[in-house]
C-alpha positions in Angstrom: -170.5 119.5 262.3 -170.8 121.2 265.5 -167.8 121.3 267.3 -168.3 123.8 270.2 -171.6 124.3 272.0 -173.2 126.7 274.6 -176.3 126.2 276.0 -177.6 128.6 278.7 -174.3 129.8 280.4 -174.5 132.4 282.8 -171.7 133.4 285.4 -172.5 135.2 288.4 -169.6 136.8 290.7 -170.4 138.3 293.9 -168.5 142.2 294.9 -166.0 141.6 297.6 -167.1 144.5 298.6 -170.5 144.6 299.2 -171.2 140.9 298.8 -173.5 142.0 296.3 -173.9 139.4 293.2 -173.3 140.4 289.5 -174.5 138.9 286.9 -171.3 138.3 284.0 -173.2 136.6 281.6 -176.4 135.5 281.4 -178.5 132.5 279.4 -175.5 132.7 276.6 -176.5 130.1 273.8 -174.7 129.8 270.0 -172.9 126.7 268.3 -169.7 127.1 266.8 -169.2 125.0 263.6 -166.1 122.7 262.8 -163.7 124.9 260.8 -165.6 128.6 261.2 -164.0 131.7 262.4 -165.9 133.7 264.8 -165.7 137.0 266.2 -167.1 138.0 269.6 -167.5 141.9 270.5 -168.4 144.0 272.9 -167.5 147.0 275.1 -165.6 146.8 277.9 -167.6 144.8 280.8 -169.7 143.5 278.4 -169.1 140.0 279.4 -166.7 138.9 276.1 -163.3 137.7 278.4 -166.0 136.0 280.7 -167.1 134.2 278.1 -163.8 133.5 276.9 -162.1 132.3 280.0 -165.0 129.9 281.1 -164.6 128.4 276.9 -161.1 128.3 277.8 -161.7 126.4 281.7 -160.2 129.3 282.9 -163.4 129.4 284.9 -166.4 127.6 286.0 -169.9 128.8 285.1 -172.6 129.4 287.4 -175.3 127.7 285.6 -175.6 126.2 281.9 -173.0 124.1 280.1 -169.9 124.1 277.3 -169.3 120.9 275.5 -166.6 120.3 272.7 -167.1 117.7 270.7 -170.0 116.9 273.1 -167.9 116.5 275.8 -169.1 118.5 279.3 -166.0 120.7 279.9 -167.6 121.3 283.6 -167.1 117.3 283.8 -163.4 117.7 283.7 -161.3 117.5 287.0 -159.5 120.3 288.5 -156.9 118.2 288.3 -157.1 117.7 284.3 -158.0 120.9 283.5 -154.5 122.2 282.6 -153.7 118.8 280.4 -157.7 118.9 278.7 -156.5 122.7 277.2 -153.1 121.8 276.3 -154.4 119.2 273.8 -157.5 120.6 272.7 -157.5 124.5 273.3 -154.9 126.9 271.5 -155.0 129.9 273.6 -153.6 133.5 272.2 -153.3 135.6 274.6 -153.3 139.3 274.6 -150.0 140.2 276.0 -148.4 137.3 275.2 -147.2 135.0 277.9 -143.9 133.9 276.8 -141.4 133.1 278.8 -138.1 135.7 278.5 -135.5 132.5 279.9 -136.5 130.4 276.7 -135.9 130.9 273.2 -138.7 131.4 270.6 -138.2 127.6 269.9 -138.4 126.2 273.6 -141.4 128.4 274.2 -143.2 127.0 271.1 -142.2 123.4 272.0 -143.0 124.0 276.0 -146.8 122.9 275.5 -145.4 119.5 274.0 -142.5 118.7 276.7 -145.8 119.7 279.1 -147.6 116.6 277.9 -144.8 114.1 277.2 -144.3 114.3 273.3 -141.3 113.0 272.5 -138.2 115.4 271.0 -138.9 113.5 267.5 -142.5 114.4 267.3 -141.8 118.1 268.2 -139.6 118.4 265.5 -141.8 117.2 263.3 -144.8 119.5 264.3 -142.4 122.2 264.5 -141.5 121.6 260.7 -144.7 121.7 259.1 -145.7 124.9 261.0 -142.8 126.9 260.7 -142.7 127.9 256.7 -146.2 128.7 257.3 -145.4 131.0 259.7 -142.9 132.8 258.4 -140.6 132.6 261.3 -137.1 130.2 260.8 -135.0 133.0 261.5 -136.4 133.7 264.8 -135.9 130.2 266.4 -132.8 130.5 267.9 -133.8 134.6 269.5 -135.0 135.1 273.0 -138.5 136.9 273.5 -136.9 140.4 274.2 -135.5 140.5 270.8 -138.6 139.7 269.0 -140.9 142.8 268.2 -144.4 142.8 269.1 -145.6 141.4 265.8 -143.2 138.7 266.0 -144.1 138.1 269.5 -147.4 137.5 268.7 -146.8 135.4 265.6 -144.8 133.2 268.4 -147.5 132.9 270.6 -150.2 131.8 267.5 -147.4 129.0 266.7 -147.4 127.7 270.1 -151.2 127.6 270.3 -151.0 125.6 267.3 -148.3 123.6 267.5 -150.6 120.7 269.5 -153.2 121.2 266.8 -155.9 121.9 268.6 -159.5 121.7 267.7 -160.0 125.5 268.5 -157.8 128.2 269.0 -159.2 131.2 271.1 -157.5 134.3 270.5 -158.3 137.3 273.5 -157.4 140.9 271.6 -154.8 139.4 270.0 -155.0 143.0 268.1 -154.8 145.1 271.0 -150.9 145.1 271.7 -149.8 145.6 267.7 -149.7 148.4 265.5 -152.0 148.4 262.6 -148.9 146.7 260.0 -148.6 143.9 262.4 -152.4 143.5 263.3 -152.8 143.4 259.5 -150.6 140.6 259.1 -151.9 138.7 262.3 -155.5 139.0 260.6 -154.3 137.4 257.4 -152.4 134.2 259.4 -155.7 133.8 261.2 -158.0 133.9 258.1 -155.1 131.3 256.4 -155.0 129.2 259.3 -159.2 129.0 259.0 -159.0 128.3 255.5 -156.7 125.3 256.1 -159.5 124.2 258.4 -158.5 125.2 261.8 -161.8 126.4 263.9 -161.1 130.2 265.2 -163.1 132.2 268.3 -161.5 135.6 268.6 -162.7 137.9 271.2 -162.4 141.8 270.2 -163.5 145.4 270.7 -161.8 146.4 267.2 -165.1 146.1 263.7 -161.8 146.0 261.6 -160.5 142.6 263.5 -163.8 141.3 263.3 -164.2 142.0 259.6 -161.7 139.4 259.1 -164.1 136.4 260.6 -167.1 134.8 258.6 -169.8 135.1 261.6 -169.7 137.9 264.2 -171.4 137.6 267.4 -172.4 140.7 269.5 -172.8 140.6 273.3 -173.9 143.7 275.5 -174.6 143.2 279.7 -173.7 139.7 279.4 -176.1 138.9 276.6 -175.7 138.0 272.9 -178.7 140.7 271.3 -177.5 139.9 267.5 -174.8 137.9 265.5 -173.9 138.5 261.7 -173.2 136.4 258.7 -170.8 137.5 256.7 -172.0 135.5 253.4 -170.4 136.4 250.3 -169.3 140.5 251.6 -165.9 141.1 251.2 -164.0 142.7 254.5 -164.7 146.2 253.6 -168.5 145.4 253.4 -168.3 143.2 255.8 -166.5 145.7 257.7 -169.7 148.8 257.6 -172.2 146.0 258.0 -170.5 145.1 261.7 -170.0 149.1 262.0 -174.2 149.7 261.5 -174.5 147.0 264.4 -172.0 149.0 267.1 -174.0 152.1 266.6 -177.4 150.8 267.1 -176.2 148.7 270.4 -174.6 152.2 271.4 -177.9 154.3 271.9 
């Protein structure tokens, strides 16, 4: 079932400099099915965290339209916006966004108390995720204690945490070291198999390897995606590879 779709988007900014207009993105279309894991790449500029932040209502389009689970996300009120990604967008960020004056259990729970859930209900949430992720002992630490890795495993439990029907993940490689990126790979690709629908933007063919359907955009325009069908990672891996060096010439 199609859960995500994007029909014609395009996203124009205009320099402050020379009021000159830029085209971001232009006449993006794909569907994302209920339950896939998809990666998007691209070089720098290419349009990828535009893409992201406008599936995330971050920011408006200029043209086209988003809907999840049919619904128009450009029919949303500013004044909605925040509450609409709480409780259906998981966002992972890069660099993390947690806050250093809570502990690792108050920033997990902070999306929750944002939308009323009662104290109850958080704990209940917070049970069934927190075996899964590996992370009891760190409850009770503050965010400057935690290493990067664990910072990051953090942050995926807080996007999850409201169970959203699509987490989006923005190089949530780019601040780890290869053990810890390894290991943030494998909870993704768990989290997926339990059924939870994953759009992870990236520069990195080895994060991407990890997804089941790669999508490739260059200038603000998807020019090829890529199944990966019964491939492993490591095929999976020089197949993506083969696709970065053609889009380079």
């Amino acid at each position: 079932m199609a859960l995500l779709k994007v029909k014609q988007l395009q996203k124009t900014y205009v320099t402050k400099q020379n009021n000159y207009p830029v085209k971001a993105l232009k006449e993006i279309d794909f569907v994302v099915e209920e339950g896939e894991f998809i990666a998007v790449m691209g070089e720098s500029g290419s349009g990828k965290s535009t893409l992201l932040n406008l599936l995330a209502t971050l920011d408006k389009p200029s043209s086209g339209e988003i809907l999840l689970n049919n619904k128009p996300l450009s029919k949303i009120p500013e004044k909605k916006a925040a509450r609409f990604r709480r409780e259906h967008i998981g966002f992972v960020f890069q660099d993390f966004h947690l806050l250093d004056t809570l502990n690792v259990k108050d920033n997990i729970f902070l999306p929750l108390v944002l939308s009323g859930i009662s104290y109850k209900e958080m704990e209940q949430e917070l049970t069934y995720l927190v075996q899964k992720l590996k992370i009891e002992d760190l409850l009770e630490k503050f965010p400057y204690e935690l290493s990067g890795g664990q910072k990051q495993r953090v942050a995926i439990m807080r996007a999850l945490i409201t169970r959203p029907e699509i987490i989006l993940a923005d190089e949530p490689t780019g601040a780890l070291d290869s053990h810890n990126s390894k290991n943030l790979l494998n909870l993704f690709s768990e989290v997926n198999k339990q059924g939870q629908t994953v759009l992870m933007v990236t520069h990195s063919a080895l994060a991407a390897s990890n997804s089941n359907r790669v999508l490739f955009i260059k200038d603000g325009q998807i020019f090829h995606q890529l199944y990966r069908e019964e491939k492993n990672n490591e095929e999976f891996l020089l197949e993506i590879n083969k696709i970065m060096i053609v889009s380079a010439v």
